[in-house]
PDBQT receptor file of N, H, CA, C and O in Angstrom, charges set to zero:
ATOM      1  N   UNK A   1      50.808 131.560  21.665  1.00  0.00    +0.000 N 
ATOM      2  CA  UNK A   1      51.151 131.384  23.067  1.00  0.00    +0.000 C 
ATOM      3  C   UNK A   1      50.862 132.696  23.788  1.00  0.00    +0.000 C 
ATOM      4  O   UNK A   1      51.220 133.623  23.062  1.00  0.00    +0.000 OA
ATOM      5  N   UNK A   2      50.382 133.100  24.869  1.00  0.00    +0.000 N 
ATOM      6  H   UNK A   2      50.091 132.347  25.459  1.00  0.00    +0.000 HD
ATOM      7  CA  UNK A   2      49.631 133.937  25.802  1.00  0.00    +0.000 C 
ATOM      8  C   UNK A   2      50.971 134.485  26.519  1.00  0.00    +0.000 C 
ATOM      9  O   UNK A   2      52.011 133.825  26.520  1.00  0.00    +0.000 OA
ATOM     10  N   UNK A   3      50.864 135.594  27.053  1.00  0.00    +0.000 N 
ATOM     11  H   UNK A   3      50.020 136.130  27.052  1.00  0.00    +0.000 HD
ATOM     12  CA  UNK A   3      52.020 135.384  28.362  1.00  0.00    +0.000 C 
ATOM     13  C   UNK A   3      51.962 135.280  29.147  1.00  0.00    +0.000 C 
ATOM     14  O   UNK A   3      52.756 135.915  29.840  1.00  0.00    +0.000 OA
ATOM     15  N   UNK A   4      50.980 134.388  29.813  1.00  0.00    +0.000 N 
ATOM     16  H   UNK A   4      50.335 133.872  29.250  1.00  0.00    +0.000 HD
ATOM     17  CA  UNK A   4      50.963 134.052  30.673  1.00  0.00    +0.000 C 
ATOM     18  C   UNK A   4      51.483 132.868  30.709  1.00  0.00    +0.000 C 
ATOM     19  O   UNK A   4      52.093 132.602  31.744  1.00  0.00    +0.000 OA
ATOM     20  N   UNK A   5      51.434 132.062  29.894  1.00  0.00    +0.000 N 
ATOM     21  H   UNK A   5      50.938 132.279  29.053  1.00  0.00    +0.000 HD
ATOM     22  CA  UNK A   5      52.182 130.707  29.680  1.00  0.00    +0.000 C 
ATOM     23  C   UNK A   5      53.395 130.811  29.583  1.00  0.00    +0.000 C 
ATOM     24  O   UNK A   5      53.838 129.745  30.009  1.00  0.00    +0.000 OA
ATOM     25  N   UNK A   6      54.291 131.507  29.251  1.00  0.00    +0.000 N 
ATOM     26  H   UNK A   6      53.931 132.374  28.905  1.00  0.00    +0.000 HD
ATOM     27  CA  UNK A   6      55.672 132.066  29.179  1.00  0.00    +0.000 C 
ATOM     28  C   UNK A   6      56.294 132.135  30.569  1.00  0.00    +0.000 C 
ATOM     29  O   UNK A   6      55.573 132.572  31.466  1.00  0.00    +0.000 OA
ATOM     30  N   UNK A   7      57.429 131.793  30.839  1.00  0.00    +0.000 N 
ATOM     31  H   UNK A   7      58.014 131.438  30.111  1.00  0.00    +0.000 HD
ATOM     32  CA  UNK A   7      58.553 132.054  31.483  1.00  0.00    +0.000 C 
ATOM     33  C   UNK A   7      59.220 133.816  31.222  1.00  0.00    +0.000 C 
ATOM     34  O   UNK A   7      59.900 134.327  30.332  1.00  0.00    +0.000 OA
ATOM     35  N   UNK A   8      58.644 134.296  32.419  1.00  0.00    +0.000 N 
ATOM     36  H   UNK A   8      58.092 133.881  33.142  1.00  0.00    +0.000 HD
ATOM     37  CA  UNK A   8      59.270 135.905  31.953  1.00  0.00    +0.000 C 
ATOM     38  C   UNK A   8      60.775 135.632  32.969  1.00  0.00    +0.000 C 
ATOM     39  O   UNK A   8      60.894 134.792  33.861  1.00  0.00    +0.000 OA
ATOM     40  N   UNK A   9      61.839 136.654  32.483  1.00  0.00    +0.000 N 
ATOM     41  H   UNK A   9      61.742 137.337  31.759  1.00  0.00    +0.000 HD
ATOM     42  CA  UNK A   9      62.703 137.302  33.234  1.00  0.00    +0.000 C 
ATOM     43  C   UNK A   9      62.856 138.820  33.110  1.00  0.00    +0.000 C 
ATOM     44  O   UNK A   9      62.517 139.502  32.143  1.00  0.00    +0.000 OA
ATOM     45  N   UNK A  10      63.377 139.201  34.156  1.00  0.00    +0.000 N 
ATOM     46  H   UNK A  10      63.652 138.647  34.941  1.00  0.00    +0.000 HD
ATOM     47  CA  UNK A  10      63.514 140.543  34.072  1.00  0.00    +0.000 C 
ATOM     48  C   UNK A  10      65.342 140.468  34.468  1.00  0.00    +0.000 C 
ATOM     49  O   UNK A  10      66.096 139.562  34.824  1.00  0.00    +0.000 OA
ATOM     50  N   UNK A  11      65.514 142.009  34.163  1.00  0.00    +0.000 N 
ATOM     51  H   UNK A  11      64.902 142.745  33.874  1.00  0.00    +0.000 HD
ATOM     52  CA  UNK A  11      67.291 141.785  33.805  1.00  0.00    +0.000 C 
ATOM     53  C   UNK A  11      67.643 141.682  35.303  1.00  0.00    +0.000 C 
ATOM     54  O   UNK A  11      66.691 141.900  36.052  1.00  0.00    +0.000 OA
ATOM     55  N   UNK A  12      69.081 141.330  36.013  1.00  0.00    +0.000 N 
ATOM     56  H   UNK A  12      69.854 141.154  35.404  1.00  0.00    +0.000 HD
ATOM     57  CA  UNK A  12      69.232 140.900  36.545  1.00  0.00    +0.000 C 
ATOM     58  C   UNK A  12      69.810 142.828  37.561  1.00  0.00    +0.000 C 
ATOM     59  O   UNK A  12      70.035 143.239  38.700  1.00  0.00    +0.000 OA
ATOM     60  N   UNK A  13      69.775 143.336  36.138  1.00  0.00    +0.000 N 
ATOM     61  H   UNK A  13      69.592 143.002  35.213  1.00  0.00    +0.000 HD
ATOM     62  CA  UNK A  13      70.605 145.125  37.062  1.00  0.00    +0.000 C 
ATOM     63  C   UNK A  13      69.236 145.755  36.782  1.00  0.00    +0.000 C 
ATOM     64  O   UNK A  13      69.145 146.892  36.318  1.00  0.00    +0.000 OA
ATOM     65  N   UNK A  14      67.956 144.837  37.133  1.00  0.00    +0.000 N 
ATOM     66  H   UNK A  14      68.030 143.913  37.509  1.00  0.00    +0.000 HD
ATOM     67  CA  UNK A  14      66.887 146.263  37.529  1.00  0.00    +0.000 C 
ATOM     68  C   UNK A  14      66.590 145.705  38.871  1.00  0.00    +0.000 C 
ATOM     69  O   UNK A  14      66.718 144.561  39.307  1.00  0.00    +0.000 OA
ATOM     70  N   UNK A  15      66.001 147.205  39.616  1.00  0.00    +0.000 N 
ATOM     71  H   UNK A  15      65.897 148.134  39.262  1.00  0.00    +0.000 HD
ATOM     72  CA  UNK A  15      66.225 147.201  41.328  1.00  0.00    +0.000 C 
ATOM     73  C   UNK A  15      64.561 146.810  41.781  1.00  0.00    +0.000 C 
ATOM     74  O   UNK A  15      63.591 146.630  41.046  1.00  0.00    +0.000 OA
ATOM     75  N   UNK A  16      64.621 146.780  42.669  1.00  0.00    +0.000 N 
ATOM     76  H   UNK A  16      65.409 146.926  43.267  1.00  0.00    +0.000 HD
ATOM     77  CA  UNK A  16      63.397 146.464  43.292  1.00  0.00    +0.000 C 
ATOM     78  C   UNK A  16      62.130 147.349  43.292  1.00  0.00    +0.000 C 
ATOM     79  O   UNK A  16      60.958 147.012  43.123  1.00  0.00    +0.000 OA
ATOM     80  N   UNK A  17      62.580 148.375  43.489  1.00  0.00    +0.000 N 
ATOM     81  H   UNK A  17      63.532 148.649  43.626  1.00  0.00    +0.000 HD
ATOM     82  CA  UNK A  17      61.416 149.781  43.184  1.00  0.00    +0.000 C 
ATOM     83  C   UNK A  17      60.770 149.476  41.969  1.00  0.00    +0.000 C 
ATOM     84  O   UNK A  17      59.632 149.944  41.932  1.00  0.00    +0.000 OA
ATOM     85  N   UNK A  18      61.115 148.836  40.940  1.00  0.00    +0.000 N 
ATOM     86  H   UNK A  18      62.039 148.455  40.971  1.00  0.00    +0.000 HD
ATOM     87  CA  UNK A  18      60.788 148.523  39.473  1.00  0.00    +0.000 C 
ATOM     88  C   UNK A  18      61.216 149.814  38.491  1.00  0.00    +0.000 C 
ATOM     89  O   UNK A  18      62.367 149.856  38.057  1.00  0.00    +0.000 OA
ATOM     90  N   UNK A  19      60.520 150.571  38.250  1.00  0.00    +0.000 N 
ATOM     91  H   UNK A  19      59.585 150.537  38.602  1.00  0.00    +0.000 HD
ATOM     92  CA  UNK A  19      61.057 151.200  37.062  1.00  0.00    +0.000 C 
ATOM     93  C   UNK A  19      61.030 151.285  35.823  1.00  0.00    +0.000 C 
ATOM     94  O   UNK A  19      59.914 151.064  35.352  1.00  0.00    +0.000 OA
ATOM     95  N   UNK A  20      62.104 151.603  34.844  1.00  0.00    +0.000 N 
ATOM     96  H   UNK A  20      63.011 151.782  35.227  1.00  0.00    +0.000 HD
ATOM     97  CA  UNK A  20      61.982 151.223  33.434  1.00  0.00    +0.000 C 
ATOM     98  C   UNK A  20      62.559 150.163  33.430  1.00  0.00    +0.000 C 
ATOM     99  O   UNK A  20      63.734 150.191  33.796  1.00  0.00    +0.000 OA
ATOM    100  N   UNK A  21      61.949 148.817  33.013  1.00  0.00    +0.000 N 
ATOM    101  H   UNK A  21      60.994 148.794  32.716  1.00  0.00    +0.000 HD
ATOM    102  CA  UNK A  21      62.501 147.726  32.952  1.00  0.00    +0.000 C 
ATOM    103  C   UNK A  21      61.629 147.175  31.789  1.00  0.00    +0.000 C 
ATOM    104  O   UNK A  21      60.569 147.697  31.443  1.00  0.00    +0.000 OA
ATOM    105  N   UNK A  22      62.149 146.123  31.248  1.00  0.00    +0.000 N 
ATOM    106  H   UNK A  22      63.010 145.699  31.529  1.00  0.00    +0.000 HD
ATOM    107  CA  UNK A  22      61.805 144.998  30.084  1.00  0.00    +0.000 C 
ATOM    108  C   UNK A  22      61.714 143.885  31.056  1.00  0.00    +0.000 C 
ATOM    109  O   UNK A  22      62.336 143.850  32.117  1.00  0.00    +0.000 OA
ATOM    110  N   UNK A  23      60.886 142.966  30.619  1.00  0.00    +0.000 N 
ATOM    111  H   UNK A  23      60.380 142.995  29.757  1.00  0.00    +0.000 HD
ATOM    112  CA  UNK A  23      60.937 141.498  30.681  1.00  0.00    +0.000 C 
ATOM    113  C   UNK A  23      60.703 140.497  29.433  1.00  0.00    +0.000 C 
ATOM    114  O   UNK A  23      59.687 140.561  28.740  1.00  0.00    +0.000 OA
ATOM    115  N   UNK A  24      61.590 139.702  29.247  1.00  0.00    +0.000 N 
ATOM    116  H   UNK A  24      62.415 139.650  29.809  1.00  0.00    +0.000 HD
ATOM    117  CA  UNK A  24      62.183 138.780  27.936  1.00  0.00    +0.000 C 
ATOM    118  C   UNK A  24      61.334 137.049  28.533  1.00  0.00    +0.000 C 
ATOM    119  O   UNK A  24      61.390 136.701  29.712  1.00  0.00    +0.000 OA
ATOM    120  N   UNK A  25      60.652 136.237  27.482  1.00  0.00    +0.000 N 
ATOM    121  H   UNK A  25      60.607 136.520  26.524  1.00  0.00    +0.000 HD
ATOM    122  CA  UNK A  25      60.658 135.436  27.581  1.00  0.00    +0.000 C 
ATOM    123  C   UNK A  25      60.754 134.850  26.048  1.00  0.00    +0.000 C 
ATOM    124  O   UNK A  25      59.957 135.062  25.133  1.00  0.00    +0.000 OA
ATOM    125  N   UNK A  26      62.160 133.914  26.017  1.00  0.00    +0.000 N 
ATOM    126  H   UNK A  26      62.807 133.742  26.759  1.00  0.00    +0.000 HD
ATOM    127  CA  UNK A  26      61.990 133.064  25.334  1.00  0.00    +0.000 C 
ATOM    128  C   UNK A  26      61.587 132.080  24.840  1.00  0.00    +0.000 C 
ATOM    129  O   UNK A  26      60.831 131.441  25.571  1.00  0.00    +0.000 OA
ATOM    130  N   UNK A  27      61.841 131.526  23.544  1.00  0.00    +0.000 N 
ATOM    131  H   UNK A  27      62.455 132.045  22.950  1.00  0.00    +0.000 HD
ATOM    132  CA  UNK A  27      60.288 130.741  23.333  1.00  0.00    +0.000 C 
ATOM    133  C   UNK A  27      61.484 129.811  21.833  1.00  0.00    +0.000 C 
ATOM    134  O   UNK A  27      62.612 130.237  21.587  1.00  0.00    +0.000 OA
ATOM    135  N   UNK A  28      60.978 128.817  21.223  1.00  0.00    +0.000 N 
ATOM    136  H   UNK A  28      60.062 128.471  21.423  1.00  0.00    +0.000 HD
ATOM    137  CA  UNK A  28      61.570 128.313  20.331  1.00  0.00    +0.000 C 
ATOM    138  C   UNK A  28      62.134 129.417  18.754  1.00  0.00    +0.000 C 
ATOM    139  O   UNK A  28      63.237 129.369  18.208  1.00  0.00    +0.000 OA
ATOM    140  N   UNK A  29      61.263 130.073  18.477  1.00  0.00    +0.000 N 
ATOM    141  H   UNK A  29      60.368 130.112  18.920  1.00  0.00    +0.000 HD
ATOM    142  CA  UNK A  29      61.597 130.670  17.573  1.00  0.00    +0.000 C 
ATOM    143  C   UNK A  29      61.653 132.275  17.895  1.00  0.00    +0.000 C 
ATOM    144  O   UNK A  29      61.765 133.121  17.008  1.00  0.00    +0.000 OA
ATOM    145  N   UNK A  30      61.555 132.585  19.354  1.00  0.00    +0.000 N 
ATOM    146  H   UNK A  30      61.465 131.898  20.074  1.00  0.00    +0.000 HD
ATOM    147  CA  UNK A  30      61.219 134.254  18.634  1.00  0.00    +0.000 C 
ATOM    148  C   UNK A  30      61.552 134.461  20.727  1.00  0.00    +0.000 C 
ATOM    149  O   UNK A  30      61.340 133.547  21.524  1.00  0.00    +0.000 OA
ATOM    150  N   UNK A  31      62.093 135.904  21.125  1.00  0.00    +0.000 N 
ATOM    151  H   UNK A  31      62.264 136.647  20.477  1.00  0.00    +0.000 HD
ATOM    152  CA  UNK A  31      62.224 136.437  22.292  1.00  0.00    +0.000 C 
ATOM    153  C   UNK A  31      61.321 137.144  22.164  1.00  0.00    +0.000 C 
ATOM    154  O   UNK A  31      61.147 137.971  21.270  1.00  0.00    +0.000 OA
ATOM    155  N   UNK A  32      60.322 136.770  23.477  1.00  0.00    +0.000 N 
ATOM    156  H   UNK A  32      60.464 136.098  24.203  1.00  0.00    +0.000 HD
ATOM    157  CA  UNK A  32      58.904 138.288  23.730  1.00  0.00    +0.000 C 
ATOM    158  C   UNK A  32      59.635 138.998  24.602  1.00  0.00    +0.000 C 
ATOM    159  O   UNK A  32      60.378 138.618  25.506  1.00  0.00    +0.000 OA
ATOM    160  N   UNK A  33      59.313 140.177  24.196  1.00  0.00    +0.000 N 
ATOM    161  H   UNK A  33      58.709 140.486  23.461  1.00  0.00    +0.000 HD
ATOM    162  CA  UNK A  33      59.377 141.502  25.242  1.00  0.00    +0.000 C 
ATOM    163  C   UNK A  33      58.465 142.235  25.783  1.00  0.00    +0.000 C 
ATOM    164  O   UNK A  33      57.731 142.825  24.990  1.00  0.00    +0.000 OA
ATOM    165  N   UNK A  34      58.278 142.384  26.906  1.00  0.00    +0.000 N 
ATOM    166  H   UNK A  34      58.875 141.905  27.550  1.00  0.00    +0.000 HD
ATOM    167  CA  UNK A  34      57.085 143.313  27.222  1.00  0.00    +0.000 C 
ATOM    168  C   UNK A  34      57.785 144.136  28.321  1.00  0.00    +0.000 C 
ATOM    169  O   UNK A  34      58.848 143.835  28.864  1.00  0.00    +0.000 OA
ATOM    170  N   UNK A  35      56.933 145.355  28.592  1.00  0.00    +0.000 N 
ATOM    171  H   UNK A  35      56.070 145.599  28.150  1.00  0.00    +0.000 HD
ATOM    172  CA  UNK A  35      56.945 146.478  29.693  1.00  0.00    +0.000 C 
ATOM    173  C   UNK A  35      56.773 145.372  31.699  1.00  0.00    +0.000 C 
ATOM    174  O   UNK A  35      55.879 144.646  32.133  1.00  0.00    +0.000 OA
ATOM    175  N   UNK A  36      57.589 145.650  32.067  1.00  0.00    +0.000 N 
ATOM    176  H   UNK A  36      58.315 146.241  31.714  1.00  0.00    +0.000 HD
ATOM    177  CA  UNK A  36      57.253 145.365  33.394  1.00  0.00    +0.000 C 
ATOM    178  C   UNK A  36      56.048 146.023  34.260  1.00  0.00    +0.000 C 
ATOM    179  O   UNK A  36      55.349 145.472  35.111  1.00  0.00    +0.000 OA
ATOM    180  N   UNK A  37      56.022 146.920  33.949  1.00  0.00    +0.000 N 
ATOM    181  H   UNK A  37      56.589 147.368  33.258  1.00  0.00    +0.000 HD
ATOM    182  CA  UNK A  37      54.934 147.988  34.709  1.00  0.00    +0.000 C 
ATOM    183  C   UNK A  37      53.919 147.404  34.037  1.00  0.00    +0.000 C 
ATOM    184  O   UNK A  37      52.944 147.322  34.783  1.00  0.00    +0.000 OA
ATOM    185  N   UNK A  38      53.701 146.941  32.917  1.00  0.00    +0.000 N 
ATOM    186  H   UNK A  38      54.493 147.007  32.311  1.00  0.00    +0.000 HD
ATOM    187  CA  UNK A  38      52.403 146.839  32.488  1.00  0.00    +0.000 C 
ATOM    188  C   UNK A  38      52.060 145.945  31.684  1.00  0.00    +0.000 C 
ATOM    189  O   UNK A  38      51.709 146.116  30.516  1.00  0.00    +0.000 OA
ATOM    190  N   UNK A  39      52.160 144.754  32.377  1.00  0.00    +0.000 N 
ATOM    191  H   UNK A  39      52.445 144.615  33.325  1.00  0.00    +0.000 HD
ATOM    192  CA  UNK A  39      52.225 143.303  31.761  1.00  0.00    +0.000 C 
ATOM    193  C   UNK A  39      50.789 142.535  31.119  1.00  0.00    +0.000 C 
ATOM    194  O   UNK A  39      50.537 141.488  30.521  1.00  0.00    +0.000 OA
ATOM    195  N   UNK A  40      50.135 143.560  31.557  1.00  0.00    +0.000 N 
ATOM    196  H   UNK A  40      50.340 144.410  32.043  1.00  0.00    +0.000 HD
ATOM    197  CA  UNK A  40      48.645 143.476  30.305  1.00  0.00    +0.000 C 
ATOM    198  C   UNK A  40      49.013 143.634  29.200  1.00  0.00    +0.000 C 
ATOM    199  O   UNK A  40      48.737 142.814  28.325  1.00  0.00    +0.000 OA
ATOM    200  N   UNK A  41      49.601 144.535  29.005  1.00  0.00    +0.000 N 
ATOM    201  H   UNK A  41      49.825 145.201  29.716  1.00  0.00    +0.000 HD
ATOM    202  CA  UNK A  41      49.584 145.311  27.700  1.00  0.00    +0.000 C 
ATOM    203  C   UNK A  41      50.130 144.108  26.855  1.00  0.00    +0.000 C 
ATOM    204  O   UNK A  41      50.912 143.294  27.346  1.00  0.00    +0.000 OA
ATOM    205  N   UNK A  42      49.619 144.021  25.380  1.00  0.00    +0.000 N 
ATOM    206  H   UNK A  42      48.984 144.682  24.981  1.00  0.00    +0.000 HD
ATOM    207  CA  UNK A  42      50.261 143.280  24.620  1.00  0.00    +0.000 C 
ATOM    208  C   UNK A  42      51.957 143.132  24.564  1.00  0.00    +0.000 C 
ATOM    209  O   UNK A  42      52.524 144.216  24.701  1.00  0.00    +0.000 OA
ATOM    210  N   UNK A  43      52.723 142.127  24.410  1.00  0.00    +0.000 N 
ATOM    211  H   UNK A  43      52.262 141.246  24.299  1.00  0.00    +0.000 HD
ATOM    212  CA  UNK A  43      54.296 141.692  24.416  1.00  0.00    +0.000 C 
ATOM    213  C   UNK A  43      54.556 141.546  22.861  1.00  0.00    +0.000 C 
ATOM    214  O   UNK A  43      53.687 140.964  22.211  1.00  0.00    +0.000 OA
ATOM    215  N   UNK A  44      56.008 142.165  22.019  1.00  0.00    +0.000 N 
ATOM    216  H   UNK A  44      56.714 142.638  22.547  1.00  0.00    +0.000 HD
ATOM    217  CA  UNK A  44      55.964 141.727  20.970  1.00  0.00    +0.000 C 
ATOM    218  C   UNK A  44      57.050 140.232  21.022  1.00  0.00    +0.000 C 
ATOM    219  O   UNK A  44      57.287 139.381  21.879  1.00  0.00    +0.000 OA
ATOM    220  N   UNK A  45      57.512 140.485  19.610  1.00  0.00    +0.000 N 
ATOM    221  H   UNK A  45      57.320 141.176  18.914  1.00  0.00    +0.000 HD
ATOM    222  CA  UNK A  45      58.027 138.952  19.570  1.00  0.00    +0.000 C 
ATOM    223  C   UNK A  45      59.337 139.352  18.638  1.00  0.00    +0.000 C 
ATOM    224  O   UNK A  45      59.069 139.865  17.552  1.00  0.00    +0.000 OA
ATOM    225  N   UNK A  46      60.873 139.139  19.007  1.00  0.00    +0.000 N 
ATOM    226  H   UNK A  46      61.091 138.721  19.890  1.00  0.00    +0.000 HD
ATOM    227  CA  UNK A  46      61.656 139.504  18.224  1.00  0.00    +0.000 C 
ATOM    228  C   UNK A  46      62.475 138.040  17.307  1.00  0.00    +0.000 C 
ATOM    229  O   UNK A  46      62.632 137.186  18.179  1.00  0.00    +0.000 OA
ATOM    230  N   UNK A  47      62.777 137.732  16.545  1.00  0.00    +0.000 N 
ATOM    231  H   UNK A  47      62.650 138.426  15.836  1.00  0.00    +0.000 HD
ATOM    232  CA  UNK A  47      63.475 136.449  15.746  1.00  0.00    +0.000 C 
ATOM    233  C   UNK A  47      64.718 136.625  17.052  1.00  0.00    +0.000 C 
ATOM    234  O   UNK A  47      65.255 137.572  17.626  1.00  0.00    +0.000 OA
ATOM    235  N   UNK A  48      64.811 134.793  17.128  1.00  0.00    +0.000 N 
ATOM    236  H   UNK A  48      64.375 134.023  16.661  1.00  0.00    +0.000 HD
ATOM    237  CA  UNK A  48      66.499 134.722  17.819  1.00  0.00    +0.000 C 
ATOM    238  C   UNK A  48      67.368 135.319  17.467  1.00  0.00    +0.000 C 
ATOM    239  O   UNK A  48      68.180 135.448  18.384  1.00  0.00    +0.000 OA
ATOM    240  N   UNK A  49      67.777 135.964  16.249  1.00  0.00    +0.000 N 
ATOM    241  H   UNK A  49      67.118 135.859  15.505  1.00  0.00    +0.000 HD
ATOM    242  CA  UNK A  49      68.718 136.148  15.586  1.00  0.00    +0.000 C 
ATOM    243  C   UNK A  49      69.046 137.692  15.836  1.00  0.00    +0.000 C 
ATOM    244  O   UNK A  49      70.099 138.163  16.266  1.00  0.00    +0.000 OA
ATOM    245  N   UNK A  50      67.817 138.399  15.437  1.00  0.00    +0.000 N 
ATOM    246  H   UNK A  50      66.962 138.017  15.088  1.00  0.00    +0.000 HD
ATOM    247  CA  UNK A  50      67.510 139.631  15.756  1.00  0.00    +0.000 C 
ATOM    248  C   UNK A  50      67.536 139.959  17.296  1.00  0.00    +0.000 C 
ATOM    249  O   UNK A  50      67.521 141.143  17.631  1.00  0.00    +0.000 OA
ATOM    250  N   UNK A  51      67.574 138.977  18.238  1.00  0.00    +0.000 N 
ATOM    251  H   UNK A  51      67.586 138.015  17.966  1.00  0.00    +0.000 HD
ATOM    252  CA  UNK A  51      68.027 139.465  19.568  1.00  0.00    +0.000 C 
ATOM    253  C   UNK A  51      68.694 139.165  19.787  1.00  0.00    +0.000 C 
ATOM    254  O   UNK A  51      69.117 139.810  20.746  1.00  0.00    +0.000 OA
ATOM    255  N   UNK A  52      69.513 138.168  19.441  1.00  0.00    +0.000 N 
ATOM    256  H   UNK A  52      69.169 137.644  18.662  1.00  0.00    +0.000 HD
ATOM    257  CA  UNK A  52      70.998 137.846  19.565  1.00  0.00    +0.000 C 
ATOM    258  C   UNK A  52      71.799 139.593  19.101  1.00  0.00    +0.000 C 
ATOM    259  O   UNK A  52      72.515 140.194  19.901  1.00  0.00    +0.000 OA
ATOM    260  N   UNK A  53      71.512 140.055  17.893  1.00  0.00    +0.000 N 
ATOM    261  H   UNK A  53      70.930 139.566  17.242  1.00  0.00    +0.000 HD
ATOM    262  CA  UNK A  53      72.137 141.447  17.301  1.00  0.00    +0.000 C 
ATOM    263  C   UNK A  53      71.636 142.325  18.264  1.00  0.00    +0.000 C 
ATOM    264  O   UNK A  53      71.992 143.330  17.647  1.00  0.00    +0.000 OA
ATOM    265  N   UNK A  54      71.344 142.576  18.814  1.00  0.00    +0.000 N 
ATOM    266  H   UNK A  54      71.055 141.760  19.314  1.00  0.00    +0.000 HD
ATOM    267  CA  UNK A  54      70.639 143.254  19.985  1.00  0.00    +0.000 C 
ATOM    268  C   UNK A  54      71.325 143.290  21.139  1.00  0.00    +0.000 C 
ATOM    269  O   UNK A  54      71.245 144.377  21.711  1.00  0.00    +0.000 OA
ATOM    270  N   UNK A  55      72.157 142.239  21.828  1.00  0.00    +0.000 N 
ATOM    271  H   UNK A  55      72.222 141.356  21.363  1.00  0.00    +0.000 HD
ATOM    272  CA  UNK A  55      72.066 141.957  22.686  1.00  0.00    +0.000 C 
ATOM    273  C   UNK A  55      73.687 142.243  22.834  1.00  0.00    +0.000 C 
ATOM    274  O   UNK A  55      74.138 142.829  23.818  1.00  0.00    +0.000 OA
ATOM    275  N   UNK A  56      74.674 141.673  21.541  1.00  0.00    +0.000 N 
ATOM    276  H   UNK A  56      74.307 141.196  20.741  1.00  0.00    +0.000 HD
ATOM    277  CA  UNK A  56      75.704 141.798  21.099  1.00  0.00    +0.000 C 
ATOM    278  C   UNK A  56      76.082 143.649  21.006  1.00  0.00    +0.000 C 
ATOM    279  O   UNK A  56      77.151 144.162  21.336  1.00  0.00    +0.000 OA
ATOM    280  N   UNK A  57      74.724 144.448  20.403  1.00  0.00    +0.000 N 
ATOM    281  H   UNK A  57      73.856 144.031  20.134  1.00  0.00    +0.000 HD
ATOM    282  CA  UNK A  57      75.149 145.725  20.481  1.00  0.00    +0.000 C 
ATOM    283  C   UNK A  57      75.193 146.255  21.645  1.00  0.00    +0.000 C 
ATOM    284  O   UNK A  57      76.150 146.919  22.044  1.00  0.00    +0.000 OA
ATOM    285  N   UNK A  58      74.030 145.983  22.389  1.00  0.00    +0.000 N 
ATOM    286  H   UNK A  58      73.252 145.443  22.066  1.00  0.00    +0.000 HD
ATOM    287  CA  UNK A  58      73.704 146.550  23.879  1.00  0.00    +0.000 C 
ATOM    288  C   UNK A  58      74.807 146.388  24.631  1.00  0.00    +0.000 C 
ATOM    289  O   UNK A  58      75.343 147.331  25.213  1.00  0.00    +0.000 OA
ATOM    290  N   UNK A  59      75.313 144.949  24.687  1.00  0.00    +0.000 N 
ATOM    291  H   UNK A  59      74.878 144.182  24.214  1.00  0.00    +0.000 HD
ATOM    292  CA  UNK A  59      77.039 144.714  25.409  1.00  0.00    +0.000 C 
ATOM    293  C   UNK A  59      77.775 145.855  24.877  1.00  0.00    +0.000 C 
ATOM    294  O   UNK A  59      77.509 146.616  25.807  1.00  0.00    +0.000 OA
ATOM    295  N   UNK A  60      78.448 146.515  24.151  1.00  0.00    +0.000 N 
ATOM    296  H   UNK A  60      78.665 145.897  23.395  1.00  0.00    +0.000 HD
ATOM    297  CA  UNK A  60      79.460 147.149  23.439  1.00  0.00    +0.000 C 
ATOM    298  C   UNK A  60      79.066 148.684  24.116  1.00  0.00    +0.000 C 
ATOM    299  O   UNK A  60      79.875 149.598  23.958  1.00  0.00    +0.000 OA
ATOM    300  N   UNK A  61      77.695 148.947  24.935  1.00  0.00    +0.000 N 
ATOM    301  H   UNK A  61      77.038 148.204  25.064  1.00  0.00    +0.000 HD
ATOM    302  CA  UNK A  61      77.749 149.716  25.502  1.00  0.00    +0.000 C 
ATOM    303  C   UNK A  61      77.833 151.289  24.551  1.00  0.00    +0.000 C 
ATOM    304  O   UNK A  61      77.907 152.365  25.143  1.00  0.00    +0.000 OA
TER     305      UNK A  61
């Protein structure tokens, strides 16, 4: 799957200027991530599971 075919989001606390930001699109088996600034660039692909643990640490701040 391309990413262009993907549904991107970007997080909901990055500002308009852009910045350092991620954009996540999920997919049946795996969350892509790529650079916002530079959405050519190849996106990798993380297991649900493995971004679920991710996401759980990132909360805890």
């Amino acid at each position: 799957m391309s990413g262009t075919e993907l549904m991107w989001f970007t997080s909901s606390y990055s500002s308009a200027q852009g910045g350092d930001c991620i954009e996540v699109a999920a997919t049946g088996r795996a969350v892509r991530v790529r650079d916002s600034k530079d959405v050519e660039r190849p996106h990798f692909a993380v297991g649900r599971e493995g971004w679920a643990q991710f996401v759980r640490y990132a909360a805890r701040g």
